[in-house]
MARSE-572343 format. One record per residue (C-alpha): residue number from 0; x, y, z; chain. Coordinates in nm, 2 decimals. Layout:
N
<mido pos="NUM" u="X" v="Y" w="Z" unit="A"/>
...
END
This chain:
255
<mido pos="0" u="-3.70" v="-1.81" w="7.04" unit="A"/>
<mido pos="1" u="-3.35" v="-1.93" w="7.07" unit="A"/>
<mido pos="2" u="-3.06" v="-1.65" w="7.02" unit="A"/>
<mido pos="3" u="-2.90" v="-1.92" w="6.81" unit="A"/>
<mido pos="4" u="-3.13" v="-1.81" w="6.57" unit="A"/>
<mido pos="5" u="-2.92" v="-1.46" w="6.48" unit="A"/>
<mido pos="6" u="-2.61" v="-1.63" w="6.45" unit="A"/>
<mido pos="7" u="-2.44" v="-1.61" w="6.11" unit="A"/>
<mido pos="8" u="-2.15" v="-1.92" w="6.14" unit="A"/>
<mido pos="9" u="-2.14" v="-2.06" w="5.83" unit="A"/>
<mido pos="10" u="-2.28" v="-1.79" w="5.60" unit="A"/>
<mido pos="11" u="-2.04" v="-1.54" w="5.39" unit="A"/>
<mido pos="12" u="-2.18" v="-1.16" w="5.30" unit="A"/>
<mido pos="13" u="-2.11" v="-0.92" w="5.13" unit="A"/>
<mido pos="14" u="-2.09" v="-0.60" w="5.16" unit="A"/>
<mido pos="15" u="-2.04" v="-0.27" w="4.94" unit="A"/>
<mido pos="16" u="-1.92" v="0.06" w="5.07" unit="A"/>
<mido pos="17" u="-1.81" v="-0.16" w="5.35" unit="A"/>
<mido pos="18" u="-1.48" v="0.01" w="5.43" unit="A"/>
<mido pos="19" u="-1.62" v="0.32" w="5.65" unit="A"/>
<mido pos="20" u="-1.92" v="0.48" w="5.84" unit="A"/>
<mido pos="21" u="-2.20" v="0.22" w="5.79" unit="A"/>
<mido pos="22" u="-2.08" v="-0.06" w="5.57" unit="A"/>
<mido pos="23" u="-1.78" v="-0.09" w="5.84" unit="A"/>
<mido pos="24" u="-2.01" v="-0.10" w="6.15" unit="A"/>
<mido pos="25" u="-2.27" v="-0.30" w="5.94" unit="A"/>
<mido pos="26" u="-1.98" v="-0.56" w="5.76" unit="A"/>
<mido pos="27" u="-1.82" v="-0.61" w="6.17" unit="A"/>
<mido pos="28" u="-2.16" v="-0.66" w="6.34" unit="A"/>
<mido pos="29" u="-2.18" v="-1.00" w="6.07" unit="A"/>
<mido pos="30" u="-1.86" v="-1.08" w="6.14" unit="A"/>
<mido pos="31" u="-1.92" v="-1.09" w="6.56" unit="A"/>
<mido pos="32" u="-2.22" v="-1.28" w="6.49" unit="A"/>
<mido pos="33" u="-2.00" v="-1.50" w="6.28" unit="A"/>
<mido pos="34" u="-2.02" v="-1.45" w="5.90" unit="A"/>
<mido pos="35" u="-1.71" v="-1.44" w="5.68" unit="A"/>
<mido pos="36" u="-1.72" v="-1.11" w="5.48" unit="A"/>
<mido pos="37" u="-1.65" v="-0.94" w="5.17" unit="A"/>
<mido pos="38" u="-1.52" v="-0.61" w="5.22" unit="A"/>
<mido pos="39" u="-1.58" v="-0.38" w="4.87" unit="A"/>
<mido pos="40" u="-1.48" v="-0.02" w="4.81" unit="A"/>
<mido pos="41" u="-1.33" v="0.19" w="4.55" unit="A"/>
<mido pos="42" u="-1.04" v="0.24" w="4.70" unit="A"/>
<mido pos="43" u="-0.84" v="-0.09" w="4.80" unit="A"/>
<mido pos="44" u="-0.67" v="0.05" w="5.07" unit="A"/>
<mido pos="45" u="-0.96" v="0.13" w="5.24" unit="A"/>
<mido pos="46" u="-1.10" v="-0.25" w="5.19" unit="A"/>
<mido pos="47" u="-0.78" v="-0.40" w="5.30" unit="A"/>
<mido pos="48" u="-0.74" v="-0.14" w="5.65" unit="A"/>
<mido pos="49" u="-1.08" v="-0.26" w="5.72" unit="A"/>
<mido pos="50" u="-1.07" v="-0.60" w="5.65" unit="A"/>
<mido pos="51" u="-0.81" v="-0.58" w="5.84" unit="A"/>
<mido pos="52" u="-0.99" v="-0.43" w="6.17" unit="A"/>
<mido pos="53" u="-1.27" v="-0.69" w="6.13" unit="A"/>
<mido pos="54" u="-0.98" v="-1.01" w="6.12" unit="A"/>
<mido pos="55" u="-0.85" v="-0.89" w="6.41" unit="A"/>
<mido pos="56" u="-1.18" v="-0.75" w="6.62" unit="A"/>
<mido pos="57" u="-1.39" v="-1.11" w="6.51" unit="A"/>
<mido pos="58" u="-1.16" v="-1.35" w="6.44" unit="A"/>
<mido pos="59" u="-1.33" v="-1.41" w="6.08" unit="A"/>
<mido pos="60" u="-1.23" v="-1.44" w="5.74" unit="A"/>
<mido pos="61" u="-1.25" v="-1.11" w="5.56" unit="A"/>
<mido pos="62" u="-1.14" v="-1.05" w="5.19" unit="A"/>
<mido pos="63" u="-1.12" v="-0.69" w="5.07" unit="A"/>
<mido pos="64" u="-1.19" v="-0.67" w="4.70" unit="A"/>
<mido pos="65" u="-1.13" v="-0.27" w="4.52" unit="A"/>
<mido pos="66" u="-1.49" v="-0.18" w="4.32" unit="A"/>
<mido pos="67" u="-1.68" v="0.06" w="4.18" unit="A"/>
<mido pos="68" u="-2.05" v="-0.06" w="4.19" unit="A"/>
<mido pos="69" u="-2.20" v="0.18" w="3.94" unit="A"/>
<mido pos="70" u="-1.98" v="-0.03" w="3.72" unit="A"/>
<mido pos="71" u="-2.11" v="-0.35" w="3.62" unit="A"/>
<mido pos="72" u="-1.80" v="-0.56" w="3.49" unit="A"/>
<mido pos="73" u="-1.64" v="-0.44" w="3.77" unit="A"/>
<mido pos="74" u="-1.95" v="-0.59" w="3.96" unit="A"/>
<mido pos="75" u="-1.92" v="-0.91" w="3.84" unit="A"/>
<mido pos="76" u="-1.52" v="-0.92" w="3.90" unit="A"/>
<mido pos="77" u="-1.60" v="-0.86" w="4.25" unit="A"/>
<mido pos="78" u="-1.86" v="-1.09" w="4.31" unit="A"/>
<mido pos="79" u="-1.64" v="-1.35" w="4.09" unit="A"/>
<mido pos="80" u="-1.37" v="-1.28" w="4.36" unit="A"/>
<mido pos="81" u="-1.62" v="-1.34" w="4.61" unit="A"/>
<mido pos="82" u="-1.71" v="-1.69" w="4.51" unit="A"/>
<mido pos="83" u="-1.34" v="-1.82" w="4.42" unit="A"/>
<mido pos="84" u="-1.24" v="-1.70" w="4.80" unit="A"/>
<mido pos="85" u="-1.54" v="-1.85" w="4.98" unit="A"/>
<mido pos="86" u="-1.79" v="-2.09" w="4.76" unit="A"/>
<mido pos="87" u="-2.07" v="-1.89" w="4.81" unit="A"/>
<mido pos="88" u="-2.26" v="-1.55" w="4.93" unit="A"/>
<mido pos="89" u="-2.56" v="-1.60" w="5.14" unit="A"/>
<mido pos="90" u="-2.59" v="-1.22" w="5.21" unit="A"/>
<mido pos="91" u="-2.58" v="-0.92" w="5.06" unit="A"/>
<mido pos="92" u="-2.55" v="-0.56" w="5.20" unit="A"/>
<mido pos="93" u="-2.59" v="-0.28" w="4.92" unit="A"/>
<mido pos="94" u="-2.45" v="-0.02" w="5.08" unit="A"/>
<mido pos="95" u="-2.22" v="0.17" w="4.84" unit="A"/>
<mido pos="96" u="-2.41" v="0.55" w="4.79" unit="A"/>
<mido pos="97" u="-2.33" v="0.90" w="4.73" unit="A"/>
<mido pos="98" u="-2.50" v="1.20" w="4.76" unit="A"/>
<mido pos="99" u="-2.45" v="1.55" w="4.60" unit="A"/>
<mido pos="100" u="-2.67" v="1.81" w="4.80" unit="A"/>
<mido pos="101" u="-2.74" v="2.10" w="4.54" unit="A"/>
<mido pos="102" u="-3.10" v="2.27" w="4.48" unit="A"/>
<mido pos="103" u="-3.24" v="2.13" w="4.16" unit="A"/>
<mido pos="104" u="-3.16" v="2.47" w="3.95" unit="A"/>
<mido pos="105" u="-2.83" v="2.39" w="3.98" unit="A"/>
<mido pos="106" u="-2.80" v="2.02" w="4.03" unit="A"/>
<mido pos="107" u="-2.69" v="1.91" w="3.69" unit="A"/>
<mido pos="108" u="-2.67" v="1.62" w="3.50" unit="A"/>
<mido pos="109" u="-2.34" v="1.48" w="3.56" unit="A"/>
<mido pos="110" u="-2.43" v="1.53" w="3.95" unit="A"/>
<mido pos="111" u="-2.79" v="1.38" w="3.88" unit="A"/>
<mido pos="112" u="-2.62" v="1.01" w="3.69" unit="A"/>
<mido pos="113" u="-2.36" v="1.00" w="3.93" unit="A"/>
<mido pos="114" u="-2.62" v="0.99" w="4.25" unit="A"/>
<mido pos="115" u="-2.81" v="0.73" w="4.03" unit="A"/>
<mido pos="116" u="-2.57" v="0.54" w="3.89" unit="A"/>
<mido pos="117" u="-2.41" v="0.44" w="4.20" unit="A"/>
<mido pos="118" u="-2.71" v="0.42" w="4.44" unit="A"/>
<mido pos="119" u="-2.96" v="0.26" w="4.20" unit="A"/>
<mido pos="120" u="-2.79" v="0.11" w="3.92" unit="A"/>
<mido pos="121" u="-2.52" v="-0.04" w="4.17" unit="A"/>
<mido pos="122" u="-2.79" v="-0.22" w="4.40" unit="A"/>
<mido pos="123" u="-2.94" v="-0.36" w="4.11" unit="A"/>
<mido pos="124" u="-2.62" v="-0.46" w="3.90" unit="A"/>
<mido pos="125" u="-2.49" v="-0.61" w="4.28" unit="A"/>
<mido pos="126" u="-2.83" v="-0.77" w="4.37" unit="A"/>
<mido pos="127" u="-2.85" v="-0.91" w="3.99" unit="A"/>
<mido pos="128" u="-2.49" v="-1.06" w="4.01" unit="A"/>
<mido pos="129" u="-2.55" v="-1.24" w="4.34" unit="A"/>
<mido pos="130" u="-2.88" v="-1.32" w="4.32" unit="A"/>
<mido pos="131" u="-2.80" v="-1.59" w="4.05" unit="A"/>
<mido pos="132" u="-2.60" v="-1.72" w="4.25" unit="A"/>
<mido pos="133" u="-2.85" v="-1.75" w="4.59" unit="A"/>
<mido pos="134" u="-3.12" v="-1.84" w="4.35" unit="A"/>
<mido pos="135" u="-2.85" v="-2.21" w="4.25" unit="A"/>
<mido pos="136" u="-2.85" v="-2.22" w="4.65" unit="A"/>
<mido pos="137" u="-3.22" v="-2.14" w="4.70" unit="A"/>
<mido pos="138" u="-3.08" v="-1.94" w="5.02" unit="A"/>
<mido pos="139" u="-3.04" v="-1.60" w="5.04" unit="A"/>
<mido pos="140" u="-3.06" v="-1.25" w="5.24" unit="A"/>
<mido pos="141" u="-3.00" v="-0.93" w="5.03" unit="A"/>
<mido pos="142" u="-3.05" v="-0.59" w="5.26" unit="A"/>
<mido pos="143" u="-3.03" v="-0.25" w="5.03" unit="A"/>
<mido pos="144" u="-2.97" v="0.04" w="5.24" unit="A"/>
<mido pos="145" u="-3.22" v="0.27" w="5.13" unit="A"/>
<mido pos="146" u="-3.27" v="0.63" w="5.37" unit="A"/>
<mido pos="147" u="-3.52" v="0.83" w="5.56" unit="A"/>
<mido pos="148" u="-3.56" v="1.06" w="5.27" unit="A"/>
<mido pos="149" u="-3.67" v="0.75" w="5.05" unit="A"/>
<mido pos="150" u="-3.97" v="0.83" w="5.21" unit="A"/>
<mido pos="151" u="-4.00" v="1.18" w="5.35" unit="A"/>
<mido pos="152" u="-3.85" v="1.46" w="5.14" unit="A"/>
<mido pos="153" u="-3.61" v="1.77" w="5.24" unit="A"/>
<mido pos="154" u="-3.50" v="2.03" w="5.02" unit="A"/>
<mido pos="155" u="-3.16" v="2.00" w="4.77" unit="A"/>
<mido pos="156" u="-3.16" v="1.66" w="4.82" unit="A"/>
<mido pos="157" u="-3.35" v="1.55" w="4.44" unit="A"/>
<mido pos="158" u="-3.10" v="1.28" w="4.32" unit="A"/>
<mido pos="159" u="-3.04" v="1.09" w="4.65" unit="A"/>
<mido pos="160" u="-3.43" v="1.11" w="4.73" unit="A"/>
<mido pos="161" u="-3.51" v="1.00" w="4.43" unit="A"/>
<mido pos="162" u="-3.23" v="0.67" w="4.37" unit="A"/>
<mido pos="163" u="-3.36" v="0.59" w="4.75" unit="A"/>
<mido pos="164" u="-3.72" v="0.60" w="4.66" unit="A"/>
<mido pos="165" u="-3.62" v="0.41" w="4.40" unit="A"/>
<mido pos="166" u="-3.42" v="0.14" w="4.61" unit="A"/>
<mido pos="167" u="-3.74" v="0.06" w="4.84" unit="A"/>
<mido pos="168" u="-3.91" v="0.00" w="4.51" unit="A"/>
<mido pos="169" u="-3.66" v="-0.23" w="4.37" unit="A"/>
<mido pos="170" u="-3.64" v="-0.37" w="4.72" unit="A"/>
<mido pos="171" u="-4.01" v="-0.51" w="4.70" unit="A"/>
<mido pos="172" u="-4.00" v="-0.64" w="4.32" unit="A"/>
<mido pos="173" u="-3.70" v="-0.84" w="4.41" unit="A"/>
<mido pos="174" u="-3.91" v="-1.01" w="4.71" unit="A"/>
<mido pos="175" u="-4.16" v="-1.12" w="4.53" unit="A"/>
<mido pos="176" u="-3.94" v="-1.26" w="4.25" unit="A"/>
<mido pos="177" u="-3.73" v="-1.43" w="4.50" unit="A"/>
<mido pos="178" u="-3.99" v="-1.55" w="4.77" unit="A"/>
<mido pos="179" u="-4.00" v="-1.90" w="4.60" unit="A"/>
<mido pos="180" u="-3.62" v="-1.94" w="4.61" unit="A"/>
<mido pos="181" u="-3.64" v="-1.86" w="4.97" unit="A"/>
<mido pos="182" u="-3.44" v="-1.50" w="4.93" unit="A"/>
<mido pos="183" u="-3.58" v="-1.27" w="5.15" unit="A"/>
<mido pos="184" u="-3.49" v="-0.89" w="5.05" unit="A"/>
<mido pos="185" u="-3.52" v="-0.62" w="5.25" unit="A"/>
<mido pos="186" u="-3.43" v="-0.26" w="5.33" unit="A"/>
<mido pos="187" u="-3.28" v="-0.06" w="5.59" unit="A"/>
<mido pos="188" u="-3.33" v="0.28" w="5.60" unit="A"/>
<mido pos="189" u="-3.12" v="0.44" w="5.82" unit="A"/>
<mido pos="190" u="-3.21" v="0.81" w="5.95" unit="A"/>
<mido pos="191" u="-2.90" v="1.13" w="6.04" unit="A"/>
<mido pos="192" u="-2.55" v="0.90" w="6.12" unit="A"/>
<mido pos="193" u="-2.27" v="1.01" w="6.26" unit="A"/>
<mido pos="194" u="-2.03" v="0.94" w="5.94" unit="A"/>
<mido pos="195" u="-1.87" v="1.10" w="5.71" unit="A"/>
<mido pos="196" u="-2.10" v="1.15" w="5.41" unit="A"/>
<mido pos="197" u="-2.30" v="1.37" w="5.68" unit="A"/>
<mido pos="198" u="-1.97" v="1.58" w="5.75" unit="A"/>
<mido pos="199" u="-2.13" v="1.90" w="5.59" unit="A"/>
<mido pos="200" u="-2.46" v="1.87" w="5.79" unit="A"/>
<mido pos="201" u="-2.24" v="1.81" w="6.13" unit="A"/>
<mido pos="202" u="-1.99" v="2.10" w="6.06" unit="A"/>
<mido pos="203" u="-2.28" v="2.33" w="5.97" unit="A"/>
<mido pos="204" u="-2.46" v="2.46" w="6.36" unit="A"/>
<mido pos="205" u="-2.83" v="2.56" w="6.14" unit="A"/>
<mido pos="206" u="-2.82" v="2.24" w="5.93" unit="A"/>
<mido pos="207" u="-2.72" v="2.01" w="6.24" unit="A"/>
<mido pos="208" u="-3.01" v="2.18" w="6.44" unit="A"/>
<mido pos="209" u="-3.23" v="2.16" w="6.16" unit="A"/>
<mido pos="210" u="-3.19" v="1.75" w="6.16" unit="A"/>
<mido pos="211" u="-3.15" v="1.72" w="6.53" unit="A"/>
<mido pos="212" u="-3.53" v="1.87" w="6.52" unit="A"/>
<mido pos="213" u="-3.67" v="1.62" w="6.30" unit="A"/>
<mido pos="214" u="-3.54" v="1.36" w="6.53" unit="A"/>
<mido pos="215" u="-3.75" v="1.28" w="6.82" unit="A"/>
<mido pos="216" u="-3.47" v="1.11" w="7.02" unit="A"/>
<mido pos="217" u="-3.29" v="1.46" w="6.97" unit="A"/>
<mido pos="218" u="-2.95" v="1.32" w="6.83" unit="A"/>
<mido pos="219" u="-2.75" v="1.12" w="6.55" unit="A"/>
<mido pos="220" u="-2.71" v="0.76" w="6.56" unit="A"/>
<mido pos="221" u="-2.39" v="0.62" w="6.62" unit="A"/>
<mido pos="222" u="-2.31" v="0.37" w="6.31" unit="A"/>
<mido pos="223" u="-2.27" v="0.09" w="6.54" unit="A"/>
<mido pos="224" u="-2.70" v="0.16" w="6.60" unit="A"/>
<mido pos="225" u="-2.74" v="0.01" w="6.28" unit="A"/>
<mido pos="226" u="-2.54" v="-0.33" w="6.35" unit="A"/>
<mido pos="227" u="-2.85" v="-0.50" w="6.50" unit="A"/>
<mido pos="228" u="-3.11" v="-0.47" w="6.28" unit="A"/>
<mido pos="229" u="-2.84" v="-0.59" w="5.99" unit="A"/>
<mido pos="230" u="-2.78" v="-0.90" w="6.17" unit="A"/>
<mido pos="231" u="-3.19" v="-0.98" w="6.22" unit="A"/>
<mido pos="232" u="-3.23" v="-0.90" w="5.85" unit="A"/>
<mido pos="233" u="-2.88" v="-1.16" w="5.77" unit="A"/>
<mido pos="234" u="-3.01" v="-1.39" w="5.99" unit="A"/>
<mido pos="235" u="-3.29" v="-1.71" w="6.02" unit="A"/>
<mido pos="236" u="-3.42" v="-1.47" w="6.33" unit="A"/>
<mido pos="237" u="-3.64" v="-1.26" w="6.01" unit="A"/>
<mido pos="238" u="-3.69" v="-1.57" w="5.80" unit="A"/>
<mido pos="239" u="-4.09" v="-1.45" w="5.70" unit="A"/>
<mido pos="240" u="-3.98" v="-1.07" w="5.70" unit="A"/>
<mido pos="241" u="-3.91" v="-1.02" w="5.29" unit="A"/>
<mido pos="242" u="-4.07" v="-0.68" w="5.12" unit="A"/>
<mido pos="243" u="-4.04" v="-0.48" w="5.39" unit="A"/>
<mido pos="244" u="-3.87" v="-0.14" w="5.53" unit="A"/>
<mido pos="245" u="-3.71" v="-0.10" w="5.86" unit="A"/>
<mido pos="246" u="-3.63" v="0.25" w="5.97" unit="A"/>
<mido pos="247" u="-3.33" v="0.27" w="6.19" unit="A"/>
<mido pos="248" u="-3.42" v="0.70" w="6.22" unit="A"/>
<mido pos="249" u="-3.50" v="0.82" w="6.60" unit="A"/>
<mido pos="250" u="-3.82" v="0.83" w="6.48" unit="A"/>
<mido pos="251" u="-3.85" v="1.13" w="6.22" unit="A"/>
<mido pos="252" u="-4.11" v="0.87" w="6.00" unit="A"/>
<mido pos="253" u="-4.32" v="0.86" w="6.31" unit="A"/>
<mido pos="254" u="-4.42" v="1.20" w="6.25" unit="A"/>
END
């Protein structure tokens, strides 16, 4: 098979949470392989300084657009913005997630919507807002970042288990809804990163160790570890891969 076949010139994606740890590495790995990208994040300034980065590092277009996905006008502005700057999205990258690390005694409900809301209800409002669009087009990729613990379970970790659990789910009813519009939809389920939303697990030496021993390759990835398998899931190189679940983890789901 040619390598041609996991280049991405032409195609435009988008991606949420895209202005640090894996949405960066994720949203620059498109760009070298040659997509235009959307850049979304809360905070604008974030968007725009890495944006930015990925202009200057690739060469392509980037457009930083200021969202909050777990809000779902403010969904559709974004992905409005999207298509009035480019013409189209052929990929999607739902990467925007939180996580709130509490035992379940004293996890309340505020922390238990705001988990959800942004790692569930976000992919879906995100996937829902695009996908009319790359149904028009019958073309589309959509990759949802789901996790390890969508599938194995630790301790305090209830909300984020549970909206990731939920993700892989969502993941494989959107397939099979979009198979015959020739969307494939997939997830990535990255395993212990090296980026900021594990900063209490890497300051903390019995937490760290704890992890490190669930890993068989006795480490954390480095973000840029995930840039590959985004690119075969963007790309015509996984053109009959749709439903499925890739773990990006060191092996831990080996076990």
């Amino acid at each position: 098979m040619s390598l041609e076949r996991f280049r991405l010139d032409g195609r435009v994606a988008l991606v949420t949470g895209g202005s640090k740890g894996l949405g960066k590495a994720m949203a620059l790995a498109l760009a070298g392989a040659g997509a235009d990208v959307v850049i979304t994040s809360r905070h604008l300034d974030e968007s725009e300084a890495a944006a930015e980065s990925i202009r200057s590092v690739t060469g392509r277009r980037a457009l930083a657009v200021q969202a909050d996905v777990a809000d779902r006008p403010q969904v559709d502005d974004m992905v409005a913005r999207a298509l009035a700057e480019f013409g189209k999205i052929d990929i999607l990258v739902n990467n925007a997630g939180i996580n709130i690390r509490r035992p379940v005694v004293e996890l309340s409900d505020d922390d238990w919507h705001a988990v959800i809301d942004t790692n569930l209800h976000g992919t879906l409002y995100c996937t829902r807002a695009v996908g009319k669009g790359m149904v028009a087009q019958q073309y589309g990729r959509v990759i949802n970042i789901a996790s390890t613990l969508g599938s194995v379970a630790i301790a305090h970790r209830a909300a984020y288990a549970s909206s990731k659990g939920a993700v892989i789910q969502l993941t494989k009813v959107l397939a099979l809804e979009w198979a015959p519009s020739n969307i494939t939809v997939n997830a990535l389920c990255p395993g212990p990163f090296l980026t900021e939303i594990n900063q209490p697990i890497l300051s903390n030496p019995e937490a760290y160790q704890f992890f490190i021993s669930k890993v068989p390759l006795g480490r954390f990835a480095d973000p840029d570890e995930l840039g590959g398998a985004a690119i075969f899931l963007a790309s015509d190189a996984s053109s009959f891969v749709t439903g499925t679940t890739l773990y990006v983890d060191g092996g831990w789901t080996a076990q």
